[in-house]
C-alpha positions in Angstrom: 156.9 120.9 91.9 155.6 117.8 93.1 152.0 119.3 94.2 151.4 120.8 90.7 152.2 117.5 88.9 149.1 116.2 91.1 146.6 119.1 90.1 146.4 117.8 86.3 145.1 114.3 88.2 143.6 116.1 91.2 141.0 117.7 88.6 141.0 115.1 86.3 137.2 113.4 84.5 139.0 109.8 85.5 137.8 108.2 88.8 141.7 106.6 89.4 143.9 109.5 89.0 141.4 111.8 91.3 141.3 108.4 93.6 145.5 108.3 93.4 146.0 112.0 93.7 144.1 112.1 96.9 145.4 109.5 98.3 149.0 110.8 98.0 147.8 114.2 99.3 147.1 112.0 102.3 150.6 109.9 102.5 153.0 112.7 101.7 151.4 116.1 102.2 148.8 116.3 104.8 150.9 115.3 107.7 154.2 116.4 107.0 155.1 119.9 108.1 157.7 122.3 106.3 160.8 120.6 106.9 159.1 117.5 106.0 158.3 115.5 109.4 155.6 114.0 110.1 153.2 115.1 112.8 151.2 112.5 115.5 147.3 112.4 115.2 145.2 114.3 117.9 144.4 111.5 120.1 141.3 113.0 120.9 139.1 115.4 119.3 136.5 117.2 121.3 133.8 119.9 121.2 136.2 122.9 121.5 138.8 122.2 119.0 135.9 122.4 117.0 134.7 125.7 118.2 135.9 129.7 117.0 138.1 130.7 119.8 141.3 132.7 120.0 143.0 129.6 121.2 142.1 127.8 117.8 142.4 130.7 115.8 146.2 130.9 116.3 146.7 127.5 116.5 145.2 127.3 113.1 147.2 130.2 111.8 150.6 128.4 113.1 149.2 124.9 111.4 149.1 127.1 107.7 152.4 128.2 109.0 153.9 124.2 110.0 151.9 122.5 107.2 151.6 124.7 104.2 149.9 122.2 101.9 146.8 122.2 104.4 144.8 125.2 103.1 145.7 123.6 99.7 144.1 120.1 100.6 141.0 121.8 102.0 140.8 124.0 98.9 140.9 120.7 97.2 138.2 118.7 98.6 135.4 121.6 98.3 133.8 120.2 95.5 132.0 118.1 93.9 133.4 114.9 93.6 131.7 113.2 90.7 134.3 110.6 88.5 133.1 107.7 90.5 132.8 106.3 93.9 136.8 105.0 94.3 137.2 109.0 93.9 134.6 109.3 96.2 135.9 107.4 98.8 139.5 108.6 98.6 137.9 112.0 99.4 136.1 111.7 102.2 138.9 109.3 103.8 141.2 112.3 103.3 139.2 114.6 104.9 138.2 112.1 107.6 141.9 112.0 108.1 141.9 115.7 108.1 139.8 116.3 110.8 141.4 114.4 113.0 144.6 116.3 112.4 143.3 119.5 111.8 139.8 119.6 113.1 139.4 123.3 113.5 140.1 123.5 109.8 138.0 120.9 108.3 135.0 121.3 110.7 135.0 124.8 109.2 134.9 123.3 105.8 132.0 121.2 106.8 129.9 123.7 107.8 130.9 127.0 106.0 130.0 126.7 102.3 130.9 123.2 101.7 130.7 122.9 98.1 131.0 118.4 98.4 128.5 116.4 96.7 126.3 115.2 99.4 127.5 111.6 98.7 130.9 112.2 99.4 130.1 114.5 102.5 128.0 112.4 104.5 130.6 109.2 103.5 133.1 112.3 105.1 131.2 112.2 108.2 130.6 108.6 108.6 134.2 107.9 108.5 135.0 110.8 110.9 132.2 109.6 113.3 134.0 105.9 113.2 137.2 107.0 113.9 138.8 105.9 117.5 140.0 109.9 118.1 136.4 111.4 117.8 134.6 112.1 121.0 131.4 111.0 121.3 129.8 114.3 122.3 132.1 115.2 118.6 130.4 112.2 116.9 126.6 113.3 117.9 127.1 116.4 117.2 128.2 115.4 113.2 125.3 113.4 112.9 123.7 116.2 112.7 125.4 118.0 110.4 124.5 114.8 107.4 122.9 116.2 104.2 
């Protein structure tokens, strides 16, 4: 109920109801599973959470099973972002925030088909690269990937 009240501001042409819909994507959806408790952070992110594996392939299938609004979020961010930069912003913190949760998932946005105005996705990767739980082989590794 709640998430489709938000897709009406998620999609909206005004920078502060994108801007507040994504940030409440990022307080009450993105790190809450099914039951509604909130998961920790990875502490570290490295190289090969990043990578396809079988390992990461099933943990990412059990994530879409734990935390069903992650797909959704994802789904979310891949486009353009254009209402303003507070819009702007609130996206790429989100997905900042998603890849160090779910960095098998977001990484694959990133790089497959990312449909994020370049803005937004190299502000995505400058706020991933300054997080704390990035690893630094991780952090060179996304400066490449700036548009």
């Amino acid at each position: 109920m709640v998430w489709e009240s938000l897709h009406n501001y998620l999609y909206s042409d005004k920078e502060f109801e994108v801007r507040v819909a994504l940030i409440l994507l990022l307080s009450q959806f993105l790190k809450f599973d099914s039951v509604n408790k909130k998961m920790a952070r990875n502490k570290t992110v490295f190289m090969a959470a990043l990578e396809k594996s079988s390992e990461n392939i099933e943990r990412s299938a059990a994530a879409k099973r734990q935390f069903p609004y992650t797909d959704k979020i994802l789904s979310a961010l891949n486009r353009e972002f254009t209402q303003g930069y507070y819009a702007q912003m609130a996206a790429a913190w989100l997905l900042a925030e998603a890849f160090v949760c779910f960095p098998y998932e977001a990484h694959a946005l990133l790089v497959n088909d990312c449909r994020m105005d370049k803005w937004t996705y190299n502000k995505a990767i400058q706020k991933i690269r300054e997080s704390l739980n990035i690893d630094g082989e991780v952090k060179e590794y996304l400066k490449k990937l700036k548009k």
